[in-house]
N, C-alpha and C positions, 0 to 999 in steps of 0.2 A: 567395368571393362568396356563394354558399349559407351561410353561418356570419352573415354580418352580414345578409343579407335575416329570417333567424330570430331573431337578435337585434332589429331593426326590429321585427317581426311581434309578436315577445313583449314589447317595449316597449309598443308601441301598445293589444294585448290588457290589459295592467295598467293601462294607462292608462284606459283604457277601464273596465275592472272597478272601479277606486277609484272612479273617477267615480260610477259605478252602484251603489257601496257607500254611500258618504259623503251624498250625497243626504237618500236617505230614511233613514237612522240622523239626516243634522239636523234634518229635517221631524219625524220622530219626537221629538227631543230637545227641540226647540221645544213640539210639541203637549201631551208629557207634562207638561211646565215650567208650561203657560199652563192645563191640565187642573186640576194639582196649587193651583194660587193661586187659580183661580177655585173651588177646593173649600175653600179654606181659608175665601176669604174667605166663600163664601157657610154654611158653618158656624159663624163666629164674629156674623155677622149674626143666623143661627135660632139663637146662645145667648143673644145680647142682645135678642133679642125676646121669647124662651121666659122668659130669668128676670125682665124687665124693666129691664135697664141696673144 
């Protein structure tokens, strides 16, 4: 009985931790992605203004 309440216990606890892992690694993975393009584009805008088209 104490074998399978720890097995529960330690399922739940991973369960629990992925959750709390995966999150913010996607928030993160999102924000760098939307970071990364709005850099792009906003440098390919100041080349085509800076040299004139």
């Amino acid at each position: 009985m104490n074998k399978k309440r720890n097995l529960l216990l330690l399922g739940f606890l991973l369960g629990v931790a992925t959750n709390l892992i995966n999150k913010p690694v996607l928030k993160l993975a999102i924000f760098a992605g939307l970071a990364a393009y709005l850099f792009l584009t906003f440098d390919e805008w100041e080349y085509k203004e800076r040299v004139g088209k």
